[in-house]
PDB file of the backbone (N, CA, C, O) and the ligand in Angstrom, with CONECT records:
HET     ZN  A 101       1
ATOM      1  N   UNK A   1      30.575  43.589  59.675  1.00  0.00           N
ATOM      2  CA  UNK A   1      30.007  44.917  59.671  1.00  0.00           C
ATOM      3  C   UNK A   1      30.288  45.561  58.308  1.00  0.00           C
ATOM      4  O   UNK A   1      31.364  45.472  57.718  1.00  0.00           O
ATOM      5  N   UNK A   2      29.298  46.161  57.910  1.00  0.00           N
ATOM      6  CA  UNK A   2      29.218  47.235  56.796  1.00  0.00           C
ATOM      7  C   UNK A   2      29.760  48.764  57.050  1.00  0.00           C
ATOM      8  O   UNK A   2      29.816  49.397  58.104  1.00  0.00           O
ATOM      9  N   UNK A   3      30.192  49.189  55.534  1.00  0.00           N
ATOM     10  CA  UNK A   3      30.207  50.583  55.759  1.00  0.00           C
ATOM     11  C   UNK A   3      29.772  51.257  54.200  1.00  0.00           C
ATOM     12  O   UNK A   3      30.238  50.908  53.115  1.00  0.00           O
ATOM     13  N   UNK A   4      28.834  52.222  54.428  1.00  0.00           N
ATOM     14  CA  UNK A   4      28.410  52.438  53.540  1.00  0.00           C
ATOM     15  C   UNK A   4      29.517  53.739  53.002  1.00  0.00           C
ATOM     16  O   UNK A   4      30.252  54.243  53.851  1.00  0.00           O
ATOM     17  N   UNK A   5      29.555  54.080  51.988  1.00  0.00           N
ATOM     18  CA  UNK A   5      30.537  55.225  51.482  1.00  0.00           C
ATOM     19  C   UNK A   5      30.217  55.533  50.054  1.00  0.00           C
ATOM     20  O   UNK A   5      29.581  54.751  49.347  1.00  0.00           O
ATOM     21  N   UNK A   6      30.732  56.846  49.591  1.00  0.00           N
ATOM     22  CA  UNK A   6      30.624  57.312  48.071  1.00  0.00           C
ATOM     23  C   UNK A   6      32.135  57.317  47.595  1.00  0.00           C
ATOM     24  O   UNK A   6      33.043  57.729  48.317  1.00  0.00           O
ATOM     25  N   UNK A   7      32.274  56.957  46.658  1.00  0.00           N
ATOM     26  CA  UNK A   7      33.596  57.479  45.870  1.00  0.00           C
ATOM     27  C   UNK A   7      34.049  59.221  45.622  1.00  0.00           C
ATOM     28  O   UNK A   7      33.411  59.689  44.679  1.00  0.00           O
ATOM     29  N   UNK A   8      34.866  60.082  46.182  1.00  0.00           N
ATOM     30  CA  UNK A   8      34.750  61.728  46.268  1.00  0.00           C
ATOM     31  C   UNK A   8      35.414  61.746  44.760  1.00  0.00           C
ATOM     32  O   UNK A   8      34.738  62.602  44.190  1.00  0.00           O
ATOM     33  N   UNK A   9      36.128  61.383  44.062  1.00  0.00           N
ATOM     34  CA  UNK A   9      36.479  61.501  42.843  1.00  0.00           C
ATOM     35  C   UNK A   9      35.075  61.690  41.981  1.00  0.00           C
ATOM     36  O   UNK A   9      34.795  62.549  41.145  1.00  0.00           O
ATOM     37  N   UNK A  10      34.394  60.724  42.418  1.00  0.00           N
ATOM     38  CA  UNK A  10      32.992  60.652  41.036  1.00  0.00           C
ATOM     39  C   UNK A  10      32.040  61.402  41.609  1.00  0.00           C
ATOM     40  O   UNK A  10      31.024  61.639  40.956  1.00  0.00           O
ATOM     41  N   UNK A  11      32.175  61.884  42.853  1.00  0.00           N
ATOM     42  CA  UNK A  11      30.966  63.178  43.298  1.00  0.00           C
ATOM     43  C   UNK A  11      31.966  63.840  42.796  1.00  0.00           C
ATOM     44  O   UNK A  11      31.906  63.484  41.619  1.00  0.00           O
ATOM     45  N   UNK A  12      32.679  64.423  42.860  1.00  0.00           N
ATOM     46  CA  UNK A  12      33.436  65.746  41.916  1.00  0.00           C
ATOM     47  C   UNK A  12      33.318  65.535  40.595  1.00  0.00           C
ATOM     48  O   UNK A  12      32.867  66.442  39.895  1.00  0.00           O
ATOM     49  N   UNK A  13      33.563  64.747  40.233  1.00  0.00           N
ATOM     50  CA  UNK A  13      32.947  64.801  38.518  1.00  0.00           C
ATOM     51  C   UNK A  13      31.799  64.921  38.494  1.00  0.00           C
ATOM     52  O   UNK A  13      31.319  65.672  37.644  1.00  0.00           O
ATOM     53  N   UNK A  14      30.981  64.257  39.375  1.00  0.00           N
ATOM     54  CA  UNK A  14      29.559  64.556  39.137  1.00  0.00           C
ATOM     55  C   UNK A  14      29.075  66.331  39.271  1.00  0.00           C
ATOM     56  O   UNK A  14      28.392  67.023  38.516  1.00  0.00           O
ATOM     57  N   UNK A  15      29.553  66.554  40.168  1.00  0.00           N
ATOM     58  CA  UNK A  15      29.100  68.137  40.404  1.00  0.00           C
ATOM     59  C   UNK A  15      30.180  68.965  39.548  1.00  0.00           C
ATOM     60  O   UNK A  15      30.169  70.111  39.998  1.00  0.00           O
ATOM     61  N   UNK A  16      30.912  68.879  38.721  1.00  0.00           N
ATOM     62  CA  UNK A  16      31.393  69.285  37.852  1.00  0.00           C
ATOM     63  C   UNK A  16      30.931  69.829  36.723  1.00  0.00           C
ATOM     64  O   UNK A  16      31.075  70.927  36.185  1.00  0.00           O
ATOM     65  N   UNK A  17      29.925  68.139  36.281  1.00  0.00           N
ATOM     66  CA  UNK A  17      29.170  68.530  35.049  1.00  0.00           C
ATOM     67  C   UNK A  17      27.434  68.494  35.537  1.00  0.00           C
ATOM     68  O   UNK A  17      26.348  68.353  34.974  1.00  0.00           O
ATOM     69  N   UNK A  18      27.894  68.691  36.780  1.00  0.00           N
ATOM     70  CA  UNK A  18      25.896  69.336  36.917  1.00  0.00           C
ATOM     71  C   UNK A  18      25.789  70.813  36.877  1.00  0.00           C
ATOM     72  O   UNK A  18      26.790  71.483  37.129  1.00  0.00           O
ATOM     73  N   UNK A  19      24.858  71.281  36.633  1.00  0.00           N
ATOM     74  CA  UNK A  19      24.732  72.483  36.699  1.00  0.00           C
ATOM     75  C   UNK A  19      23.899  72.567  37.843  1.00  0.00           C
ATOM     76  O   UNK A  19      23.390  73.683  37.950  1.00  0.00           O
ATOM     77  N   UNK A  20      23.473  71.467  39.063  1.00  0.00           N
ATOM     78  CA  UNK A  20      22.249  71.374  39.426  1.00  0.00           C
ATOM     79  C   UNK A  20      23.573  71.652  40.775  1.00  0.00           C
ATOM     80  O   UNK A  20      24.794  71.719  40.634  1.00  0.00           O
ATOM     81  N   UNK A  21      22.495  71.798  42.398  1.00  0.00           N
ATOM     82  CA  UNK A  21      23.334  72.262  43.151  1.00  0.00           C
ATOM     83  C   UNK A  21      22.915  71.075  43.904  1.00  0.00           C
ATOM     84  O   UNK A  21      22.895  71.498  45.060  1.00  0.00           O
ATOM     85  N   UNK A  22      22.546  69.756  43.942  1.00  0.00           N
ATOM     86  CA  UNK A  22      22.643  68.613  44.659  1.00  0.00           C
ATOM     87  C   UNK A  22      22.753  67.713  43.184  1.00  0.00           C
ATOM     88  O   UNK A  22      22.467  67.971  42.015  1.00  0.00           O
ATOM     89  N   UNK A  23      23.365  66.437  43.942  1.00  0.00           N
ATOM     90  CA  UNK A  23      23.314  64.916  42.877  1.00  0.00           C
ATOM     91  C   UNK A  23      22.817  64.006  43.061  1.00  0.00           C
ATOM     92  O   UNK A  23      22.117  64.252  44.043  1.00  0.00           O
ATOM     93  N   UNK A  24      22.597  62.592  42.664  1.00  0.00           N
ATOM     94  CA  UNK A  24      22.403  61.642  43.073  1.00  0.00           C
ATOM     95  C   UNK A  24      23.171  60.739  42.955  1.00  0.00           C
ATOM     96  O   UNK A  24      23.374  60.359  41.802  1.00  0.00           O
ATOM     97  N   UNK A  25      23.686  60.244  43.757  1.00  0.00           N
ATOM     98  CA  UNK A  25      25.103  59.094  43.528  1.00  0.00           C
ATOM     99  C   UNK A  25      24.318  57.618  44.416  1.00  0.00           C
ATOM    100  O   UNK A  25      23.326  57.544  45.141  1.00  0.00           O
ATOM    101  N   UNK A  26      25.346  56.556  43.918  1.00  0.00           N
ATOM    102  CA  UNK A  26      24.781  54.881  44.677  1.00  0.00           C
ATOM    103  C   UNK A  26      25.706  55.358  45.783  1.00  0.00           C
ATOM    104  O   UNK A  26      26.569  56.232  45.707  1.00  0.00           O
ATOM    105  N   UNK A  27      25.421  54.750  46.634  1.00  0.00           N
ATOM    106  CA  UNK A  27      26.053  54.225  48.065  1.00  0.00           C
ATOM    107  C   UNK A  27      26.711  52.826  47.803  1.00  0.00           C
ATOM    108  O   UNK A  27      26.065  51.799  47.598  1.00  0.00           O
ATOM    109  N   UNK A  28      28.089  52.918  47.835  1.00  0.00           N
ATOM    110  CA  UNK A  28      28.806  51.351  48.027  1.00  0.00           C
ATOM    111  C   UNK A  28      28.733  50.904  49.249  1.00  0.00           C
ATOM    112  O   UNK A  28      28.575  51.681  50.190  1.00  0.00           O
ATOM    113  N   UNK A  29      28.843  49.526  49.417  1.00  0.00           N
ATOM    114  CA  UNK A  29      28.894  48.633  50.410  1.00  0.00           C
ATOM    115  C   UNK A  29      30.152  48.563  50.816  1.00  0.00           C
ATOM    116  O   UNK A  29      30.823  48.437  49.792  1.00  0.00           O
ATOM    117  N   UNK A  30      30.808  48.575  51.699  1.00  0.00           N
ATOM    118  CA  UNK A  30      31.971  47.352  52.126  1.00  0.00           C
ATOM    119  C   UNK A  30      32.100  47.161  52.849  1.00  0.00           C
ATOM    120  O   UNK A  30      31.947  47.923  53.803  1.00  0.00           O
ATOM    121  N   UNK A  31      32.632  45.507  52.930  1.00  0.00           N
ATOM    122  CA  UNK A  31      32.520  44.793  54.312  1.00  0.00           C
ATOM    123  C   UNK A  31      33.956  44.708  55.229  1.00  0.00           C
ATOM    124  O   UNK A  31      34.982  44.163  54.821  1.00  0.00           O
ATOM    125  N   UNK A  32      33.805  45.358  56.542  1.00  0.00           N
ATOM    126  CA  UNK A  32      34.368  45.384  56.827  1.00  0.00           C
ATOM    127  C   UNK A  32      35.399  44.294  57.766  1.00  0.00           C
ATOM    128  O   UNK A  32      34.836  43.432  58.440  1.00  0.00           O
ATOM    129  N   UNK A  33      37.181  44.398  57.769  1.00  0.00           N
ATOM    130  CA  UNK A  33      37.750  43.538  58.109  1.00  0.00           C
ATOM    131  C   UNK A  33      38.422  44.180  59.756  1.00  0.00           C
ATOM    132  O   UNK A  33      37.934  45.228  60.179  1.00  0.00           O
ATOM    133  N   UNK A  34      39.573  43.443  60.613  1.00  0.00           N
ATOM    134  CA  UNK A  34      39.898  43.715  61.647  1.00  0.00           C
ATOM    135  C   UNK A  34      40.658  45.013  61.308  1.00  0.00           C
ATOM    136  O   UNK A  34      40.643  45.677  62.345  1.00  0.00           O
ATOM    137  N   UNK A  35      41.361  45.735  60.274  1.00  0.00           N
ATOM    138  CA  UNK A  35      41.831  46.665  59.931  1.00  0.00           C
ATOM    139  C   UNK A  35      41.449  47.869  60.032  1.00  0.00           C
ATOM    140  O   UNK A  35      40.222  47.790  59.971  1.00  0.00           O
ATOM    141  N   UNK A  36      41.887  49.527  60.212  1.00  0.00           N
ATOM    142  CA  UNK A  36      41.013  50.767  60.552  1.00  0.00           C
ATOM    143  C   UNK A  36      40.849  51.104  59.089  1.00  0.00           C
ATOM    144  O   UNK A  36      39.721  51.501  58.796  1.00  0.00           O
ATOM    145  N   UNK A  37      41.910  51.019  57.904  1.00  0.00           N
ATOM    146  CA  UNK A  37      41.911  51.776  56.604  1.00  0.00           C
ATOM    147  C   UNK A  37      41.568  50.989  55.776  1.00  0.00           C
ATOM    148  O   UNK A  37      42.153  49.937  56.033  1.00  0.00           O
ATOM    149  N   UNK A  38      40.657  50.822  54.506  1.00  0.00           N
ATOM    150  CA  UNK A  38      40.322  50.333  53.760  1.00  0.00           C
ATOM    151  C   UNK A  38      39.790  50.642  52.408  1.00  0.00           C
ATOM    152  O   UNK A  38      38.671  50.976  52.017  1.00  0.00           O
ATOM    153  N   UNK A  39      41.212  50.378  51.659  1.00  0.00           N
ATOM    154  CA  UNK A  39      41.514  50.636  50.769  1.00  0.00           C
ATOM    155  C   UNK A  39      40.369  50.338  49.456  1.00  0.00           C
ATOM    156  O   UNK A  39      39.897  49.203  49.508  1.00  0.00           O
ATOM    157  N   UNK A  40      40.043  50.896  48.706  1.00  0.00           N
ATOM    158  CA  UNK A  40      38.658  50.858  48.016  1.00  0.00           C
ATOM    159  C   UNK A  40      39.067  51.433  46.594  1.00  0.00           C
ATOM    160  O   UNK A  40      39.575  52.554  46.565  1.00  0.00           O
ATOM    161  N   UNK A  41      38.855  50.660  45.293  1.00  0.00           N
ATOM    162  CA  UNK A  41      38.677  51.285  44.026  1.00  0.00           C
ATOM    163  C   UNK A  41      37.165  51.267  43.655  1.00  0.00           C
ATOM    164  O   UNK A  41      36.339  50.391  43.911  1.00  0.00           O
ATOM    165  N   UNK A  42      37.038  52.172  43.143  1.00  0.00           N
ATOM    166  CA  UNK A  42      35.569  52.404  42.891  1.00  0.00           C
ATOM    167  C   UNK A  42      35.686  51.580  41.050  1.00  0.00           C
ATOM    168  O   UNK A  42      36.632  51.061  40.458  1.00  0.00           O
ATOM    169  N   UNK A  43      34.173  51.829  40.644  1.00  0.00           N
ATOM    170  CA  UNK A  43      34.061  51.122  38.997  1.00  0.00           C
ATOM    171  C   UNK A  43      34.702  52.088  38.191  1.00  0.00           C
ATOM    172  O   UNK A  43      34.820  51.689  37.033  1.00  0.00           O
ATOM    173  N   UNK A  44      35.140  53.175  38.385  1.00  0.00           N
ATOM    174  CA  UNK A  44      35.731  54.203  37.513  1.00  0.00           C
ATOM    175  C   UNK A  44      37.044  53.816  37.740  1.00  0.00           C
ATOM    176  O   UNK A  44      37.922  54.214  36.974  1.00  0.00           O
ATOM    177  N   UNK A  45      37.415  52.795  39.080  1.00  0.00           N
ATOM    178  CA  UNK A  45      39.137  52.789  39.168  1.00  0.00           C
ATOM    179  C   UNK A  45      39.520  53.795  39.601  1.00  0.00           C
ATOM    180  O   UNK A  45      40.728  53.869  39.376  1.00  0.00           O
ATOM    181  N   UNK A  46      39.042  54.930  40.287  1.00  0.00           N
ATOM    182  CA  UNK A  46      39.542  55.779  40.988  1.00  0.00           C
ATOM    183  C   UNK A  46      39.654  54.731  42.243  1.00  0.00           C
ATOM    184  O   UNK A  46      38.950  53.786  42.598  1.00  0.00           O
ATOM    185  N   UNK A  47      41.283  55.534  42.939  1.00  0.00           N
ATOM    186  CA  UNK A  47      41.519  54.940  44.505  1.00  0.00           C
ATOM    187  C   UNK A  47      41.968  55.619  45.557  1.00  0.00           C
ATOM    188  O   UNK A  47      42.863  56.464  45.540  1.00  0.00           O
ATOM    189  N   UNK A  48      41.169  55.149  46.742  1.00  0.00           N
ATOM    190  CA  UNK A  48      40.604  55.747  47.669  1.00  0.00           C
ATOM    191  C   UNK A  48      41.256  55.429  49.259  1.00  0.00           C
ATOM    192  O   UNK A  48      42.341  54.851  49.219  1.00  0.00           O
ATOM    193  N   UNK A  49      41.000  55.577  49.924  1.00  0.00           N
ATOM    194  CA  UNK A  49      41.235  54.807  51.464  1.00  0.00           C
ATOM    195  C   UNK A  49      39.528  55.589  52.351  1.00  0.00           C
ATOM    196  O   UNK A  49      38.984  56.693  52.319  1.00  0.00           O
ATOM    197  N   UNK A  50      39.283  54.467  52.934  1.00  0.00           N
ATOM    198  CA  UNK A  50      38.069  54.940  54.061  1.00  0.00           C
ATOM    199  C   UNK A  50      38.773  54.386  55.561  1.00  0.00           C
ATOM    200  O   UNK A  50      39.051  53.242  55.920  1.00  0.00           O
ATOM    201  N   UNK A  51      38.954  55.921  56.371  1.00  0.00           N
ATOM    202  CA  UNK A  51      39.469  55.553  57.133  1.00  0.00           C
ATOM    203  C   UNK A  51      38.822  55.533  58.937  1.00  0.00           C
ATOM    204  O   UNK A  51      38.640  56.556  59.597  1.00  0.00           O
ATOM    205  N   UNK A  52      38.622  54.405  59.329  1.00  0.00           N
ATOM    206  CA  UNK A  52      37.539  54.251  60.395  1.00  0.00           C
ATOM    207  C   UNK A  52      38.610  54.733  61.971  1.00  0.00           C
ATOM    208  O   UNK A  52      39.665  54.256  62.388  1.00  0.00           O
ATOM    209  N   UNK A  53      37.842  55.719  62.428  1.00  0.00           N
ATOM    210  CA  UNK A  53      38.581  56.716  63.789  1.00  0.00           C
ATOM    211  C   UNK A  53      37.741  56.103  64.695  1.00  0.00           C
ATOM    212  O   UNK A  53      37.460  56.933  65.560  1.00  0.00           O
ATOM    213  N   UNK A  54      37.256  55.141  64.887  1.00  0.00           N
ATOM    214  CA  UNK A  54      36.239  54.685  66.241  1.00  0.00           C
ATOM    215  C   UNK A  54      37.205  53.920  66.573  1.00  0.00           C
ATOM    216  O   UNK A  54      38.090  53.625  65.770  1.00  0.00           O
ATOM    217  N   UNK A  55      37.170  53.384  68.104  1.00  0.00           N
ATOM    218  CA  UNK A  55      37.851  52.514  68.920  1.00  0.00           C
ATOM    219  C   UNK A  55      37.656  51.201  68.573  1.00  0.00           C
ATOM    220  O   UNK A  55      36.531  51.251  68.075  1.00  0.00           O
ATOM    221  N   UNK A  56      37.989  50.143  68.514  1.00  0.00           N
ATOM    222  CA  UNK A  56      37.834  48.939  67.919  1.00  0.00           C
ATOM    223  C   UNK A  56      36.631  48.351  68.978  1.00  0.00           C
ATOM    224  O   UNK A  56      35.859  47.423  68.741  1.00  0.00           O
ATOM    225  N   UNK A  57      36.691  48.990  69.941  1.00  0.00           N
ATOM    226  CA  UNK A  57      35.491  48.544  71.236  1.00  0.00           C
ATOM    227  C   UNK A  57      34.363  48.921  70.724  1.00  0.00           C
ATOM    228  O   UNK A  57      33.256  48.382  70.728  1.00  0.00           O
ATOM    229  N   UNK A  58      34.879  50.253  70.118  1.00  0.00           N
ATOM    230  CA  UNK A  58      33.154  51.056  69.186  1.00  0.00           C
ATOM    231  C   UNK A  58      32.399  50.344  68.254  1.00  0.00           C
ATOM    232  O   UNK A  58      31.195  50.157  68.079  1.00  0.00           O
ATOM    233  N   UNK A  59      33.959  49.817  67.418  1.00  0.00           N
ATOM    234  CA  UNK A  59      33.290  48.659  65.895  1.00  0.00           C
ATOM    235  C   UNK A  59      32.517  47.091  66.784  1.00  0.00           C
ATOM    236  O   UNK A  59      31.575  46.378  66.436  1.00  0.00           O
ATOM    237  N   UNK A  60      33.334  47.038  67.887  1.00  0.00           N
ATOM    238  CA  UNK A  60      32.636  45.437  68.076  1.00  0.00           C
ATOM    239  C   UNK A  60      31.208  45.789  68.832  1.00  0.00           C
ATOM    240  O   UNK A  60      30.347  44.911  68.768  1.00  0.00           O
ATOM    241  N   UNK A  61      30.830  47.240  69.679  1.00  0.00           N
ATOM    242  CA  UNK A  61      29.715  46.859  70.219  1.00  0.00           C
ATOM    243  C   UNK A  61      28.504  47.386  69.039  1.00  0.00           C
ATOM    244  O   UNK A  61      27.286  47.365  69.223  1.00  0.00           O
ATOM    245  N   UNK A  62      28.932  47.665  68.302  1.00  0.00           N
ATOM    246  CA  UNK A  62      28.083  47.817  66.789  1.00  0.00           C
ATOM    247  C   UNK A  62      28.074  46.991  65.839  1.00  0.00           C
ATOM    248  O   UNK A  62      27.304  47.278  64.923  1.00  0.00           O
ATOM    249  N   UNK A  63      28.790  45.862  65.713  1.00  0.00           N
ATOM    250  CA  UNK A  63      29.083  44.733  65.366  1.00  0.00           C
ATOM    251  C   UNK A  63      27.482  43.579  66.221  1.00  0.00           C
ATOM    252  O   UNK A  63      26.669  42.765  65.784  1.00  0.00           O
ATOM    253  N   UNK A  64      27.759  44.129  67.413  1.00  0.00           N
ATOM    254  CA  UNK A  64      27.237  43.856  68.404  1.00  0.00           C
ATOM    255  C   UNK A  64      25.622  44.119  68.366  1.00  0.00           C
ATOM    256  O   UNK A  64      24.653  43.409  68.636  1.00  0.00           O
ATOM    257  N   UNK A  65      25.769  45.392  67.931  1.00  0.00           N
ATOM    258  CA  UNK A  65      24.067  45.654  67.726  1.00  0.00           C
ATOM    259  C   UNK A  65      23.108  45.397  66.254  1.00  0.00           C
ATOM    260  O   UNK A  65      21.927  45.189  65.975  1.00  0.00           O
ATOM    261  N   UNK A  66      24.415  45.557  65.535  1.00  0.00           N
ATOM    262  CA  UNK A  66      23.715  45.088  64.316  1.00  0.00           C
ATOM    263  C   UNK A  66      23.309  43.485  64.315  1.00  0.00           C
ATOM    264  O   UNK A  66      22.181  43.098  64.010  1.00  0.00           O
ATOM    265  N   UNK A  67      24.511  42.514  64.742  1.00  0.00           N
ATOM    266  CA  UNK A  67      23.405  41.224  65.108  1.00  0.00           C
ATOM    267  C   UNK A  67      22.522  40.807  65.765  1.00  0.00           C
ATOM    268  O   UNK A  67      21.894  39.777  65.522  1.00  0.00           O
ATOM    269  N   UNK A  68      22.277  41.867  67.085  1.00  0.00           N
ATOM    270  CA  UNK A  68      21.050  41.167  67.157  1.00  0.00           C
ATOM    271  C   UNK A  68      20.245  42.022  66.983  1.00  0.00           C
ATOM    272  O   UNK A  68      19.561  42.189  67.993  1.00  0.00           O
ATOM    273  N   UNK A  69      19.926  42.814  65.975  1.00  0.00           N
ATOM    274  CA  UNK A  69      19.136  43.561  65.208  1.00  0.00           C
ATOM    275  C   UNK A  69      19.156  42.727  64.014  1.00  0.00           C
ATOM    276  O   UNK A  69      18.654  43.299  63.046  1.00  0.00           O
ATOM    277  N   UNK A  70      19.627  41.430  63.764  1.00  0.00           N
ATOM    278  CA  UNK A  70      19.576  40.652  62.347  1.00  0.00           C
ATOM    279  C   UNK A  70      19.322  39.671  62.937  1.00  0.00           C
ATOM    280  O   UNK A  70      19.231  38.697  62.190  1.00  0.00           O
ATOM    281  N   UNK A  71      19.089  39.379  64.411  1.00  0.00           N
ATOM    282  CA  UNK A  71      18.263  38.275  64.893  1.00  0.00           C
ATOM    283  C   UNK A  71      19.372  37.256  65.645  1.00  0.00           C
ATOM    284  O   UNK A  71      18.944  36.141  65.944  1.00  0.00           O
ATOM    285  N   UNK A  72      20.059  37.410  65.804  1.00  0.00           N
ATOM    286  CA  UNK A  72      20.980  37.002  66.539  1.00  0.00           C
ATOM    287  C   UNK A  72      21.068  37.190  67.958  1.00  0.00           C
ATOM    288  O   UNK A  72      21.101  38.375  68.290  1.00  0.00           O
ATOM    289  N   UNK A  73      21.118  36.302  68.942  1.00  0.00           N
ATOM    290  CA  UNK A  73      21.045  36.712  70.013  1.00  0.00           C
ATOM    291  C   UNK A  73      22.721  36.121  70.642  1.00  0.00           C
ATOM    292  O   UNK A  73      23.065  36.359  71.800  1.00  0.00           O
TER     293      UNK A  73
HETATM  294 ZN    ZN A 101      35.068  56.875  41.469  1.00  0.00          ZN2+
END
């Protein structure tokens, strides 16, 4: 399973030096392991933790739907 996320260090720099009142930032990937916290440096080397509050029953039946939504039965 995936989790998509932004780095909050580089949206704060970003809206720092915007003068604009939205941004556009990439969406990182990461793949996720049996663990809830996952520790993440972004390309700037800022570091982070993404920390997943769902029940591990939550991650597997979404685990669950994303394969066979990728064809997996
Ligand atoms: Zn960053």
């Amino acid at each position: 399973m995936k989790v998509q996320h932004n780095c909050p260090y580089c949206m704060q720099e970003q809206f720092k030096n915007s003068k604009s009142n939205f941004i556009l930032t990439k969406v990182e990937t990461k793949i996720l392991d049996d663990s809830r916290i996952h520790y993440i440096t972004c390309k700037k080397n800022h570091e982070y933790a993404v920390v997943i509050s769902a029940a591990k029953y939550e991650l597997l039946f979404d685990i669950g739907l994303t394969a066979f939504t990728d064809g997996y039965m």
